[in-house]
N, C-alpha and C positions, 0 to 999 in steps of 0.2 A: 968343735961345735959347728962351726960354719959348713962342715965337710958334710954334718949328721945332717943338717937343718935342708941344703941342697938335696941331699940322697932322698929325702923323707918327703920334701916338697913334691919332687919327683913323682914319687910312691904314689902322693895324695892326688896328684894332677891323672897318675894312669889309672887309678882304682879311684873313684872321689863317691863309691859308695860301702869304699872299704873301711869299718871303723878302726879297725884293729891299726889303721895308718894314720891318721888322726891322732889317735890316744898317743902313739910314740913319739911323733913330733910335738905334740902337747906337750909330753914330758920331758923332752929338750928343751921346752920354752923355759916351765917351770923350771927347770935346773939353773937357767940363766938367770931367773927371778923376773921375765921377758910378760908379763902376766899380761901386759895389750894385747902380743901377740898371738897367744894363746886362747885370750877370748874370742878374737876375732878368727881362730881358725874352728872352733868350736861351733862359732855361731854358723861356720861354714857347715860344719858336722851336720849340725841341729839341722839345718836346710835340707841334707839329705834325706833324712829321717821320714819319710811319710808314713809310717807307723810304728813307733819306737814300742820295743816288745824290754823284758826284763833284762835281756844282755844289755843293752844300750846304757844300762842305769850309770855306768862310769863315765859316760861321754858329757850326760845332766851335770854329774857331781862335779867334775873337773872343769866346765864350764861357770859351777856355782863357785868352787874356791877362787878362777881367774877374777870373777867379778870382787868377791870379797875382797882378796887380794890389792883389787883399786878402789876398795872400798866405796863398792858403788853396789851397795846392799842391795837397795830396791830391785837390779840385775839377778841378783846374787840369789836373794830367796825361794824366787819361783822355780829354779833348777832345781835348788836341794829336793824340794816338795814333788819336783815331779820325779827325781831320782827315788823318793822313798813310795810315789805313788805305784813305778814299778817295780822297786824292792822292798817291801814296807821292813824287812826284817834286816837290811844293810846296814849293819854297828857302824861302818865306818861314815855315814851320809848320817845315822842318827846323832851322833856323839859331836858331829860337826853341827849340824844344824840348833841342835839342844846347845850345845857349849857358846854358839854366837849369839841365842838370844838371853841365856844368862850373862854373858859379856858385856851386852845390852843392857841391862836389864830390864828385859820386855819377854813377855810368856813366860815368866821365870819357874812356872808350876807344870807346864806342858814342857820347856826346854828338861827341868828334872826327869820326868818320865822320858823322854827319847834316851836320856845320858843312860837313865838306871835300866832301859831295855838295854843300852848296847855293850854295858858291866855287863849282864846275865847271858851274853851270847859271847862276850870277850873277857871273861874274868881273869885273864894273867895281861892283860895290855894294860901298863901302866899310865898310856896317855888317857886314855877312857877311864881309867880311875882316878886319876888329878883330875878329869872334869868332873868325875860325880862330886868327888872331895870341894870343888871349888865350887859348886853347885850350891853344896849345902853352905859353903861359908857366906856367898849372895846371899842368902833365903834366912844368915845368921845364925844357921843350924852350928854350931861352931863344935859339940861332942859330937856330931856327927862327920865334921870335917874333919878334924884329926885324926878321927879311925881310918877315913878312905885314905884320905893323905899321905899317912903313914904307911899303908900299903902301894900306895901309887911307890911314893920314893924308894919301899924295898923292892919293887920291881925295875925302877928305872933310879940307880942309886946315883948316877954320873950326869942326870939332868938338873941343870942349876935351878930354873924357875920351878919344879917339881919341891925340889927342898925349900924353894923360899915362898912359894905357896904353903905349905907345912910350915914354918917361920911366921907368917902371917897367922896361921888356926891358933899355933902353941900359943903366942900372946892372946888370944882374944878369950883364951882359955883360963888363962894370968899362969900360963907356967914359960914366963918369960925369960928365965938361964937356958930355957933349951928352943925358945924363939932365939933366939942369940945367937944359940948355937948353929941353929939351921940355915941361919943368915950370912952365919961366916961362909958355913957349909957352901949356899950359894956361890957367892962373893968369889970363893979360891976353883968354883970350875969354871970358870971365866963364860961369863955369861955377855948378852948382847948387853952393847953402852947404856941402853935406858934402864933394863933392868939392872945394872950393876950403877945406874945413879940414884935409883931406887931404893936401892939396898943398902948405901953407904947414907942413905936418909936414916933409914931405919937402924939402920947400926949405931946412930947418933941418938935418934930422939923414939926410937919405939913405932907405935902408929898412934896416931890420932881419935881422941876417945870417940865411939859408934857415933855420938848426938853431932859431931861435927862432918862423919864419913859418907860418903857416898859408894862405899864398896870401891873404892879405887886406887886400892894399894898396891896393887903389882898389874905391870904391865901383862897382859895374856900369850902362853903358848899357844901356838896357833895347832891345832890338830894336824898333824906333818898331812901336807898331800901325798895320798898314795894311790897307785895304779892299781887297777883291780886284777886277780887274776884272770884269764882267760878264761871263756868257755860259760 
């Protein structure tokens, strides 16, 4: 890493209105989980920028996850926005920005409509399909989260919070031997500590009837950051 993060410094310092050198040390950052540093090299970015055209919209978006990332929202929003101002049809910038304010739950009817554009432009990605699915379980849609869910988890069969999302619909549905089921399912792909102390709740006692819920049963996948392609 130390080796990538010199070369790339480098890079940034001979070219500093080169994005495409940016964007790779960014994503050194993130790999490190280093998200300060990457904001702050971004915000470097953004300074170059004196008129960011439609390629640029990855330089917004990875500056919006870094901010999320330090959960320092108020940062965080105005990038997504301007990433979709110049890509309005960018699944991967809609599906984030929709899935953090159903996470929220704040916009929960305008975050639906970004998730369910970026379904119809990415329909085999199963992350964008756990968010529509998780979308409707916020908004209490619960037959309607089952169906997405259950397509999220056949496309992405080896993600734990995927199945324990689906785990969470099946009960709310009362077909709780295959809430159970999906919990164990969780449970044994060895999921991060919160979610799997979540889940060993749930494996004990179910979830908590709606009148007491705030929608806060499973801890949130984070929409993976991902680099855009080129060009």
């Amino acid at each position: 890493y130390d080796e990538a993060i010199a070369h790339l410094k480098a890079l940034v310092e001979a070219r500093p209105d080169d994005m495409r050198a940016y964007q790779a040390l960014g994503g050194v950052y993130a790999s490190k989980e280093d998200f300060r540093s990457a904001a702050g090299l971004y915000d470097k970015a953004v300074a170059m920028l004196k008129a960011p055209t439609r390629a640029d919209w990855n330089i917004f978006y990875q500056r919006g996850i870094a901010y999320e990332r330090l959960k320092e929202w108020p940062k965080a929003e105005p990038n997504f926005r301007k990433a979709l101002e110049l890509f309005p049809d960018q699944p991967q910038v809609l599906n984030y920005l929709g899935y953090s304010w159903v996470d929220m739950n704040t916009n929960l009817e305008e975050g639906l409509q970004m998730i369910q554009k970026a379904v119809e432009l990415r329909p085999s990605d199963g992350y964008i399909v756990d968010s529509l699915g998780w979308a409707y379980f916020r908004l209490g849609r619960f037959d309607d989260a089952v169906r997405e869910l259950e397509r999220a988890v056949s496309l992405k069969p080896e993600d734990p919070v995927l199945n324990d999302h689906l785990g969470d619909a099946y009960w709310r549905v009362g077909r709780k031997l295959e809430a159970t089921f999906q919990w164990n399912q969780a449970r044994d792909l060895k999921p991060d500590p919160g979610v799997l102390a979540a889940l060993q709740q749930k494996l004990l006692k179910g979830l908590p009837p709606i009148e007491s819920n705030t929608a806060q049963e499973t801890p949130k996948v984070k929409p993976e950051p991902t680099t855009a392609p080129k060009g």
